[in-house]
C-alpha positions in Angstrom: 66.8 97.0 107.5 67.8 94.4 110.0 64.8 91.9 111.0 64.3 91.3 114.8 64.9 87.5 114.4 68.6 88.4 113.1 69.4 91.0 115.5 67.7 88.4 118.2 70.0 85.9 117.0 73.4 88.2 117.0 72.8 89.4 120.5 72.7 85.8 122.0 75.3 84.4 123.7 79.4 85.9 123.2 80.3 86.4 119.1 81.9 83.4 118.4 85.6 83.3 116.8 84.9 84.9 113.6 86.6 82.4 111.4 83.7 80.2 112.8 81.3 82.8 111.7 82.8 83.0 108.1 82.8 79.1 107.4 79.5 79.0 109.1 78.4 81.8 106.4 80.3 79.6 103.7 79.0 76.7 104.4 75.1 78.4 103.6 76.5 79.7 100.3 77.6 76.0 99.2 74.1 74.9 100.6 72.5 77.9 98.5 74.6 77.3 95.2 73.1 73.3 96.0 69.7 74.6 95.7 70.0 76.9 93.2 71.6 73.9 90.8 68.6 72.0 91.7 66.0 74.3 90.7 68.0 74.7 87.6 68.1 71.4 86.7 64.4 70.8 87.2 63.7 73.9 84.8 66.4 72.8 82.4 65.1 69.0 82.7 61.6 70.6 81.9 62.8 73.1 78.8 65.2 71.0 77.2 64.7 67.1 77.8 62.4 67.0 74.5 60.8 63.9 73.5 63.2 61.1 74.8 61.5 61.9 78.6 57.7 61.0 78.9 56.1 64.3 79.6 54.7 62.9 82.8 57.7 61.9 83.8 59.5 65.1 82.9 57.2 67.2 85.2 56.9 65.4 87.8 60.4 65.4 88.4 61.2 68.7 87.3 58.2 70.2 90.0 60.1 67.7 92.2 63.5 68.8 91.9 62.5 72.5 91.8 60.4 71.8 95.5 63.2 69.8 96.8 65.6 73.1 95.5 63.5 75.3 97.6 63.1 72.6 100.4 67.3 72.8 100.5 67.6 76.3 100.8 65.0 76.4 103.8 67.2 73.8 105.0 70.1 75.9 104.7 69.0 79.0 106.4 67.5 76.5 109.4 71.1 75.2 109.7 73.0 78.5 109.4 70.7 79.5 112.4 71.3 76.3 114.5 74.7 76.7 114.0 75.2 80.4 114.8 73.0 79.7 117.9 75.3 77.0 118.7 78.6 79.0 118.2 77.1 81.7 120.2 76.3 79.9 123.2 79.5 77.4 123.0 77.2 74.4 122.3 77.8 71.3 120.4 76.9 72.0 116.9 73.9 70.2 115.5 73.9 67.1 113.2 74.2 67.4 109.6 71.4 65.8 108.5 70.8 67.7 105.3 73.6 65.9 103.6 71.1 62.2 103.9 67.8 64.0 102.3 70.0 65.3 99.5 71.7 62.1 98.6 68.5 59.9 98.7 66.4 62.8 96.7 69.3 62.6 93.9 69.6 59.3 94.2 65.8 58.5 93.7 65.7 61.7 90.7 68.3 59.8 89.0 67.0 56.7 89.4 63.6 57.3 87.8 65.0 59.4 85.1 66.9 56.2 84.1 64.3 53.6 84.2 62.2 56.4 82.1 65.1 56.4 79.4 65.6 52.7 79.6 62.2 52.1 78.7 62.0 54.8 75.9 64.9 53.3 74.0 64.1 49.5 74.7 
């Protein structure tokens, strides 16, 4: 079964050049697999980081890496969307802005798990 929001989506515009289509589709997946890694890291950060992580610490940025996981794939299917849109009606493709939030969220995940080990062990 075919939403109407898909079938809205395919009958805009002319179909693009279908190798646009399939790296379009490709580039979701690698958003996806992103996601998906993150959510598995905060579950594995939760199950397996032991005492060396303050359990405050530990949940708060597994639930944080978990909602960011889920925030990424929202992300993804917003872009694939823009994009195909854009192909469709031979407009310029948006910005990739998703690539900033998912630096600084690493960024400020790793950093905190750090300072959290660095104070353990001194």
């Amino acid at each position: 079964m075919t939403s109407r929001w898909f079938v809205g989506l395919l009958n805009e515009g002319q179909d693009p050049d279908p190798r646009f289509t399939l790296a379009n589709e490709r580039t979701f997946l690698a958003w996806t697999r992103t996601a998906l890694a993150l959510v598995a890291g905060g579950v594995a950060l939760e199950s397996f980081a032991g005492p060396s992580v303050p359990i405050v610490v530990r949940r708060a940025l597994a639930v944080l890496l978990i909602l960011f996981g889920a925030a990424l794939a929202l992300g993804a299917l917003l872009r694939w969307s823009a994009t195909e849109r854009a192909l469709r009606n031979r407009r310029p493709l948006p910005p990739p802005g998703m690539s900033i939030y998912l630096v600084t969220g690493l960024v400020s995940v790793c950093l905190v798990l750090a300072v959290s080990l660095a104070v353990r062990w001194a």
